[in-house]
C-alpha positions in Angstrom: -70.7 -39.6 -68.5 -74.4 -39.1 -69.7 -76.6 -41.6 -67.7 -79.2 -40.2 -69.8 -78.1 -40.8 -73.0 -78.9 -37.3 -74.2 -77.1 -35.8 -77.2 -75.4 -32.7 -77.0 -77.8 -30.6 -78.4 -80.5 -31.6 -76.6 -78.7 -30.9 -73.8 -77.8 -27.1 -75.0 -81.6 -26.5 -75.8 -82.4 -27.7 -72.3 -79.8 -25.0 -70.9 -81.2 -21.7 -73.4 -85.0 -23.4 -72.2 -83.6 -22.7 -68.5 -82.0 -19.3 -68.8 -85.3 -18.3 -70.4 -86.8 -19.6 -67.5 -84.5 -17.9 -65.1 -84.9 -14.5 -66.0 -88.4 -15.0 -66.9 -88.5 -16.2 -62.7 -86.0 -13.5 -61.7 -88.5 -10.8 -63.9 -91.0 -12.2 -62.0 -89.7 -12.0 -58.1 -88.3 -8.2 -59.2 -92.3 -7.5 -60.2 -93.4 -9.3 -56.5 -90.9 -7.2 -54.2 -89.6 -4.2 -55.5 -91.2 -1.0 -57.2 -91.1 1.3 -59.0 -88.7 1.3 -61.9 -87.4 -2.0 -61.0 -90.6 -3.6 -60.8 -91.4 -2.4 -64.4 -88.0 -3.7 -65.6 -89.2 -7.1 -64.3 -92.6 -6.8 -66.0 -90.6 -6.2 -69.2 -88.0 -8.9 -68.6 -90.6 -11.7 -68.3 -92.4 -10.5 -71.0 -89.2 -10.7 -73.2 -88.1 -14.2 -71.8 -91.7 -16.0 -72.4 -91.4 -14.1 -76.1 -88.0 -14.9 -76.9 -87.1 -18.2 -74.8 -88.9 -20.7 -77.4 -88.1 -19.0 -80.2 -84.4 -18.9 -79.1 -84.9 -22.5 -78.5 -86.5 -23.2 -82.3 -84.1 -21.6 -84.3 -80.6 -22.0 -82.2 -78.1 -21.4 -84.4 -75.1 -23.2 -82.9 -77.3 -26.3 -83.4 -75.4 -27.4 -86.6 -72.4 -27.3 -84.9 -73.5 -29.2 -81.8 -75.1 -32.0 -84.0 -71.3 -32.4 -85.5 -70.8 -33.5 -81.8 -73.7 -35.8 -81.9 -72.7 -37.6 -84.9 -69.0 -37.0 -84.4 -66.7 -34.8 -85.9 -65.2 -36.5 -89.4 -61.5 -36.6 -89.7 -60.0 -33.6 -90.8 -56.6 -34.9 -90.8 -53.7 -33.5 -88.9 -53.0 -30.5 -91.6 -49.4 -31.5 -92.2 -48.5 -33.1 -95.9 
């Protein structure tokens, strides 16, 4: 299922990295063709993605749950005594 042999993780800080990189490219393209208050909403908007994408990235916080994933999860047991 994962040619790549990627973990899990990996593979969600790959998809926050792209968002980032989509609105950062959809900021971008709003600056290019339109104006006035949309174009300064796309200045801002790629501004905040090239802040806030590899930061996001750095301290992802669902990454100890996605690294149970990668390590598999330990048995819980089925809750019944």
């Amino acid at each position: 299922m994962n040619p790549l042999r990627y973990k899990p993780s990996q593979i969600a800080k790959f998809l926050v990295a792209l968002l980032g990189g989509i609105v950062g490219l959809l900021g971008v393209a709003a600056d290019t063709f339109a104006t006035g208050m949309l174009a300064s909403v796309g200045q801002w908007a790629t501004t905040g993605a090239l802040v806030i994408t590899p930061i996001w990235v750095f301290f992802q916080k669902v990454e100890p749950w996605i690294g149970m994933v990668d390590n598999g999860f330990p048995d819980l047991g089925s809750g019944r005594d």
